[in-house]
C-alpha positions in Angstrom: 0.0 0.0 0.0 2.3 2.2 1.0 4.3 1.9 -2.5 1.2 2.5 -4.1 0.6 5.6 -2.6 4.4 6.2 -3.0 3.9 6.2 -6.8 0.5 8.2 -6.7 2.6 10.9 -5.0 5.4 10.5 -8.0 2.9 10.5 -10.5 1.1 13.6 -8.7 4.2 15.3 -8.6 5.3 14.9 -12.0 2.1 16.2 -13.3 2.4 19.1 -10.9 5.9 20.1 -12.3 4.3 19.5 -16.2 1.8 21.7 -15.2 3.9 24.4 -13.7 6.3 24.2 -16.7 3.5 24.8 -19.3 2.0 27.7 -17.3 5.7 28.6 -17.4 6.2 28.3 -20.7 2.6 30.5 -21.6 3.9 33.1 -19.1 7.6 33.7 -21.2 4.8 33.5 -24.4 2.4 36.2 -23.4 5.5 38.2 -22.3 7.6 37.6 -25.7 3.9 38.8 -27.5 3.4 42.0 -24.9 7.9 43.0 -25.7 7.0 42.5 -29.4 4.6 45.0 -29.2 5.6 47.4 -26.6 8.9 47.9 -29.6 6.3 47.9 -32.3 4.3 50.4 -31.4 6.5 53.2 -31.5 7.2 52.7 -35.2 3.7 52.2 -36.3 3.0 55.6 -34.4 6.5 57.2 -36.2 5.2 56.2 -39.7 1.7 57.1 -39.2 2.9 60.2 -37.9 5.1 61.0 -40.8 2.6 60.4 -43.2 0.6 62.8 -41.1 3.1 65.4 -41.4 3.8 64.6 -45.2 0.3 65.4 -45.9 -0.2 68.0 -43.9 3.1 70.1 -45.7 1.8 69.5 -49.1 -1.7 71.0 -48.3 0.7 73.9 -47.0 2.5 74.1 -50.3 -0.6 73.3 -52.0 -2.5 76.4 -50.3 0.1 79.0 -50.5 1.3 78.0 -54.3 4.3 76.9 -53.7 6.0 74.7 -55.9 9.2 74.6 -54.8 8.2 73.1 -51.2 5.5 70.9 -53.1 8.2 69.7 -55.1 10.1 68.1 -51.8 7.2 64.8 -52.0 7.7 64.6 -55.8 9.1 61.0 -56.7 11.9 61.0 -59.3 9.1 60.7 -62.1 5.7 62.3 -61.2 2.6 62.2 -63.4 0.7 65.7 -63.7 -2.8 66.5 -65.1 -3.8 70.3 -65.3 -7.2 69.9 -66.8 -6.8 68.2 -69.8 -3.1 68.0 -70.2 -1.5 64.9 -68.7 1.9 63.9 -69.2 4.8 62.2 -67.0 7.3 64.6 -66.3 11.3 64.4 -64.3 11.2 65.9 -60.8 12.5 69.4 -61.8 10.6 69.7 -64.8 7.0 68.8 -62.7 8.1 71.3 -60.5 8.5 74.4 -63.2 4.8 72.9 -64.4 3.2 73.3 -60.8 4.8 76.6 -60.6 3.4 77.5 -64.2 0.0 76.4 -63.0 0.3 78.0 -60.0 1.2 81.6 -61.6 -1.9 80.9 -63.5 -4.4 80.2 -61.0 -2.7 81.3 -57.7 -3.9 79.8 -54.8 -5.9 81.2 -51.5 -7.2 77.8 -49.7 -6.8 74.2 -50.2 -8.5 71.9 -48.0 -9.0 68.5 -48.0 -12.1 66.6 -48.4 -10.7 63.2 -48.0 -7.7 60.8 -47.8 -7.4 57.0 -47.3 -4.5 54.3 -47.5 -4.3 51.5 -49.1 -4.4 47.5 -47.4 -0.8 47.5 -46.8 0.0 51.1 -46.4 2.4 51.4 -49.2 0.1 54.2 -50.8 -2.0 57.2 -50.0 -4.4 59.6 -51.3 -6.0 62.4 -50.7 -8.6 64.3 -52.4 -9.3 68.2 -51.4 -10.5 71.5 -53.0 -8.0 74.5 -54.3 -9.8 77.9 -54.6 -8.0 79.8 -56.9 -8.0 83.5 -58.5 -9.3 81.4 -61.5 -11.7 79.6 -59.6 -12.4 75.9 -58.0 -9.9 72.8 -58.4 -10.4 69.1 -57.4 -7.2 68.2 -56.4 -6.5 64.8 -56.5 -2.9 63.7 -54.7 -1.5 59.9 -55.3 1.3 58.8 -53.0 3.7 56.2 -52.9 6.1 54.4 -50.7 9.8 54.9 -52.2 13.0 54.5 -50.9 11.2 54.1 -47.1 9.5 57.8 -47.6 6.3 58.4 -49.4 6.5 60.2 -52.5 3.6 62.0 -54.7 3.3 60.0 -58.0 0.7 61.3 -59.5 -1.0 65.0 -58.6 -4.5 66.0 -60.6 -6.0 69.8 -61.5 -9.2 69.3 -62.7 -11.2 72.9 -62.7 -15.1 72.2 -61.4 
């Protein structure tokens, strides 16, 4: 009897110390999860923050007409539309068109009316109005995820 109960008490042991290691083991899991994102966070914040900032400096540009500073988010090739013309132009010669445009129709007020991301947040857009001296713009502003910074790919006039 007694080496029964011996081997009961073994047995209960060893189930006790299986036990404790798997609640162990869950505990250093749950941890390793909570560390991953504790550290991830931060980043997802920095590049939604950036992308923030990004679009919020080319509505500046875009309001006060200024190419130059628009010209910062171009990629190295950027498609423009004014109206009817659309054509695929080099960074600096994109820029002299915006400038153009802008000399033509300066700018008081852009605002935006919307914006969204795509699935994997490699590309943004934003829609907004431009009132001009010439009158009302849709603007329509494509951006892209280059070189780890987004970039405007394609930028749209179309008068309303």
């Amino acid at each position: 009897m007694k080496k029964r109960t011996s081997q009961a008490h073994i047995l209960q042991n060893q189930k006790f110390r299986c036990d404790s290691l798997m609640s162990f083991v869950h505990k250093i899991q749950t941890m390793k999860n909570f560390l991953f994102v504790l550290f991830l966070a931060p980043f997802l914040a920095f590049t939604s923050m950036e992308k923030e900032l990004n679009l919020d400096a080319i509505t500046k540009a875009i309001s006060g007409g200024n190419a130059d500073a628009l010209g910062q988010y171009f990629d190295a090739n950027v498609e423009i539309a004014v109206m009817d013309k659309e054509e695929t132009y080099s960074k600096a010669d994109a820029v002299k068109v915006v400038k153009d445009f802008f000399a033509k129709n300066k700018p008081s007020s852009f605002k935006q009316v919307h914006q969204g991301a795509s699935k994997g947040q490699d590309s943004q857009y934003c829609i907004g109005n431009m009132t001009a001296t010439s009158g009302t713009f849709r603007v329509y502003i494509y951006l892209k995820l280059s070189g780890g910074k987004q970039v405007i790919q394609e930028l749209r006039f179309d008068k309303e």
